[in-house]
C-alpha positions, 0 to 999 in steps of 0.5 A, spaced: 528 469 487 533 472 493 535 479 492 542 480 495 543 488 497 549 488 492 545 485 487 540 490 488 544 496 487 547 494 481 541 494 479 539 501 481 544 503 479 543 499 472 537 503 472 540 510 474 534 510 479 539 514 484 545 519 484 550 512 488 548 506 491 551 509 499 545 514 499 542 507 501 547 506 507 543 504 513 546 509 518 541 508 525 537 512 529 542 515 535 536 511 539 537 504 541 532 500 536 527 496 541 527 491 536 531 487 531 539 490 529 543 494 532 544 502 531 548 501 524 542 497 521 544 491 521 539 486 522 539 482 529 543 475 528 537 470 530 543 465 531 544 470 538 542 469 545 537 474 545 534 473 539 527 471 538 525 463 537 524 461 531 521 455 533 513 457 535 510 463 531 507 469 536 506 477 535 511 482 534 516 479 530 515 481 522 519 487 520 517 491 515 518 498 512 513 502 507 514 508 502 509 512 498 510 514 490 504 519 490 509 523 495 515 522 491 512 522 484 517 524 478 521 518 482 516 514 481 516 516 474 523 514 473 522 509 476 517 506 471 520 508 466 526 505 467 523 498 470 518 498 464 524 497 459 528 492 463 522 488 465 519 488 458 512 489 462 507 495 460 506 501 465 499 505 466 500 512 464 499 516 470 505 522 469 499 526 467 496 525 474 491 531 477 489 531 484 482 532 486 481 535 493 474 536 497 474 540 502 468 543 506 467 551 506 471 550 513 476 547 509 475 541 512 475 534 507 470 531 505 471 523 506 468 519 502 464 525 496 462 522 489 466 526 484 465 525 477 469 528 472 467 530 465 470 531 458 468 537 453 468 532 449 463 528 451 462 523 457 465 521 463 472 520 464 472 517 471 468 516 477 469 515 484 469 516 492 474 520 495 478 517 500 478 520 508 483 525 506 478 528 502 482 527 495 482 521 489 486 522 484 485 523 475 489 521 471 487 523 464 491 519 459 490 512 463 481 515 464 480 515 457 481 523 456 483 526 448 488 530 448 487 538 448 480 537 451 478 541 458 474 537 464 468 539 470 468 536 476 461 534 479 461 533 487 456 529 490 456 529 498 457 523 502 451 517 501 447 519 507 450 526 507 446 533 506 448 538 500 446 538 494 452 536 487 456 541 486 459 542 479 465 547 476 470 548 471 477 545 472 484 546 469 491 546 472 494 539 476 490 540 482 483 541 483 480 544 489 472 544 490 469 547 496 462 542 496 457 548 500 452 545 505 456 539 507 460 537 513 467 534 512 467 529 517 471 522 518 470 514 517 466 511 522 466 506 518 472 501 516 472 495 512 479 491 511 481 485 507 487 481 507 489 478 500 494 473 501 499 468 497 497 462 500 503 458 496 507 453 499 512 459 500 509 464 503 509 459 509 512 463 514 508 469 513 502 466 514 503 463 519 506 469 523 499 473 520 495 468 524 499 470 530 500 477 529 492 479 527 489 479 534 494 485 536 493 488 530 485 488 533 486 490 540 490 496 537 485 498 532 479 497 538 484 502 544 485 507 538 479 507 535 474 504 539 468 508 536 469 505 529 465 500 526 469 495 523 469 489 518 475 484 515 475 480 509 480 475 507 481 472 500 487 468 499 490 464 492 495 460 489 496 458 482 492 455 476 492 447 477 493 448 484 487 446 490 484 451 489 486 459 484 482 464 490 478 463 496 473 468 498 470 471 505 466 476 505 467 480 511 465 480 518 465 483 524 467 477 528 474 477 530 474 469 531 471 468 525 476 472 521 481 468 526 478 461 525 478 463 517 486 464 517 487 458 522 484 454 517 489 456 512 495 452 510 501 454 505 502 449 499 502 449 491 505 453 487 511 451 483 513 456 478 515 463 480 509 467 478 502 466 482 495 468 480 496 474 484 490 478 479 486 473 481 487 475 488 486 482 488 480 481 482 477 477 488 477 482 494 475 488 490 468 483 489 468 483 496 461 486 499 466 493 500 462 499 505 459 504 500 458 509 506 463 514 509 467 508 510 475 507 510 477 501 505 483 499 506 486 492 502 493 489 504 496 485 498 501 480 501 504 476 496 512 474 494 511 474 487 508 477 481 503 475 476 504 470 471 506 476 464 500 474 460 495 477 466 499 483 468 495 487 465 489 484 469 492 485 475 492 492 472 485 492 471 484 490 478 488 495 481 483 500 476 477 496 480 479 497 487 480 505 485 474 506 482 471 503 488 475 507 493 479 501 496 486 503 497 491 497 496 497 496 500 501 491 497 506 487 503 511 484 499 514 478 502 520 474 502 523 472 495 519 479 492 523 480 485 523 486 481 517 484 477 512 484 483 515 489 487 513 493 478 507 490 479 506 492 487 508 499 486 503 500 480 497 499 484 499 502 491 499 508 487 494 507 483 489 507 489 493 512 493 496 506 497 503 506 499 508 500 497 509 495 504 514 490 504 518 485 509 525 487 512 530 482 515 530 484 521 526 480 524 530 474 521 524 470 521 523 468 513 527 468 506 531 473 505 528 480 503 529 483 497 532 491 497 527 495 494 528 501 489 527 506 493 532 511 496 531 512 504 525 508 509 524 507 515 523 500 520 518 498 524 514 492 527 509 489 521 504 490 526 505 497 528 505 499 521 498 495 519 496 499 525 499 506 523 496 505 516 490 504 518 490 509 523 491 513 517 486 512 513 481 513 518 483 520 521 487 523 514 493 524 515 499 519 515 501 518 523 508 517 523 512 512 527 514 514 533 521 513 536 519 508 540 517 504 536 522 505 530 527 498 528 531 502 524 532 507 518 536 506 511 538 512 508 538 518 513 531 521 513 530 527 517 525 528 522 521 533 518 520 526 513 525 528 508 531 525 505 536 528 501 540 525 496 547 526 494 545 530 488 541 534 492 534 531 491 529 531 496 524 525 497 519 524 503 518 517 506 
């Protein structure tokens, strides 16, 4: 299932996702990359002298790039529609989408706040934590709401925390709360889960996920010494295989995690679709934090759910929302347009963003384009790190010159890329 780039834009252009395919040209930073390809943004031939052994996996040879769809919302919205139709598979309604945000009364947000939100017509139409970034998202159609009907928002401080709930009339597409007696202040606290396709063709991803996992660590321990954190692994294949999910639950040990994933093997699967529900089903029961807890869940898959369980995989996505888990799908080699559909749903459901392997490395299978219009490439292992990072101080860190492969679709230094009708998307 191998998405060649000429392929891809037709198929962008089919679904008129861009004003024209050269807005995806990979044009190069003016730096050199430190990694992978050269300035025009063509990947390094692994065939060359100086390209990485193919041999034995180490640290630091995925590539990926990564993208937000709450940040460029009516793209997403067109994207879903169109996707929806040409794959013939369901779309949550979120067009609707209203963004909770609660800060303390020095404007500082507050991680981690209850927040519940009532319908005049009686009932609550959701509930959950806020995320680091004191945000959490309603999306009123998708929760239940009836049509015409106003909200309250009831605030609750962070478990452990001082101040008293705190309720208030809403309305408009942003909500902004200001919880009195309260201090925003950021995680301490980090629960990370890897979910990961462990199907015969996911051989090569898992492999340089056993070696890539001890530096991942070692950076989070440099940036974030004072944090306390967890990591949880579940791993799935497919119904008839060895086995459908295997579980653990989280632990602080880093050998143990590690002796867990050097245990693990890639094999079964067959057809193209795999019980991806089942895998993020089965992460979202893991025993998550509840306190002032960053949670983060990295999806590394390269296929999607077979059709009759996509509305599962939906309805998992749901679970991990309520429980404030952001997902992050990592869409590997073979990845088709009905996972990347899939993938996309959940990152931005739960305020993730979509992660995905480029070629650069030329480590793997081909790496399918995916729909979007402009991105940046990095190391995988400093883009797990950044993402993490992020979640932990609330605000997305930036890649550093230094650090980045490549970019496709010149984007700016202030985050932004410009297509040839003059639209204006963030990465």
């Amino acid at each position: 299932m191998k998405t060649s780039l000429l392929t891809w834009c037709g198929l962008a252009a089919a679904l008129s996702l861009f004003p024209a395919c050269g807005a995806m040209d990979g044009r190069g930073s003016s730096e050199t990359p430190p990694y992978g390809g050269d300035a025009s943004g063509a990947p390094r031939d692994p065939s060359s002298p100086d390209a990485p052994d193919q041999g034995q996996p180490s640290s630091g040879l995925l590539t990926a790039g990564d993208w937000d769809d709450n940040l460029n919302f009516d793209f997403f919205q067109r994207y879903l529609t169109k996707a929806s139709a040409a794959l013939n598979l369901s779309a949550l309604p979120s067009a609707d989408r209203v963004i909770i945000t609660v800060r303390d009364e020095e404007g500082r947000p507050v991680s981690n706040a209850l927040v519940r939100v009532d319908g005049s017509g009686g009932g609550t139409r959701f509930q959950g934590p806020t995320a680091s970034d004191g945000r959490v998202l309603f999306l009123p159609a998708h929760d239940g709401a009836q049509a015409g009907e106003s909200f309250s928002v009831t605030v609750s401080p962070p478990p452990g925390g001082t101040g008293t709930p705190f309720t208030t009339a809403v309305e408009g597409k942003a909500w902004d709360v200001t919880l009195p007696g309260v201090q925003g202040e950021a995680p301490r606290e980090l629960d990370v889960a890897f979910v990961v396709d462990t199907t015969g063709s996911m051989g090569d991803e898992l492999a340089y996920l056993k070696a890539e996992i001890q530096d991942i660590a070692d950076s989070l321990g440099t940036h974030f010494p004072q944090v306390s954190v967890r990591y949880g692994l579940v791993l799935y294949r497919d119904e008839g295989d060895d086995y459908v999910a295997r579980s653990f639950d989280f632990t602080s040990s880093l050998p143990t995690l590690r002796s867990r994933l050097e245990a693990q093997g890639a094999d079964g699967g067959g057809d193209y679709p795999e019980a991806m529900e089942r895998g993020l089903e089965e992460g979202v029961k893991l025993s998550w934090r509840t306190s002032n807890t960053a949670r983060v869940l990295f999806l590394m898959a390269d296929a999607p759910t077979h059709e009759p369980k996509h509305d599962a995989f939906l309805r998992a996505a749901q679970g991990a929302r309520q429980a404030g888990i952001k997902v992050y799908p990592i869409a590997a080699s073979g990845v088709a347009d009905s996972a990347e559909f899939q993938m996309r749903q959940a990152a931005q459901l739960t305020r993730g963003r979509y992660l995905f392997l480029t070629n650069d490395s030329g480590v793997g299978n081909d790496h399918a384009e995916p729909h979007i219009p402009c991105y940046q490439v990095q190391l995988l292992k400093h883009l797990l790190v950044r993402t993490i990072g992020s979640e932990l101080e609330g605000r997305r860190l930036p890649v550093s010159g230094s650090e980045l492969v490549r970019s496709v679709g010149n984007p700016s230094q202030d985050g932004a890329c410009t297509l040839q009708d003059g639209t204006v998307t963030y990465y």
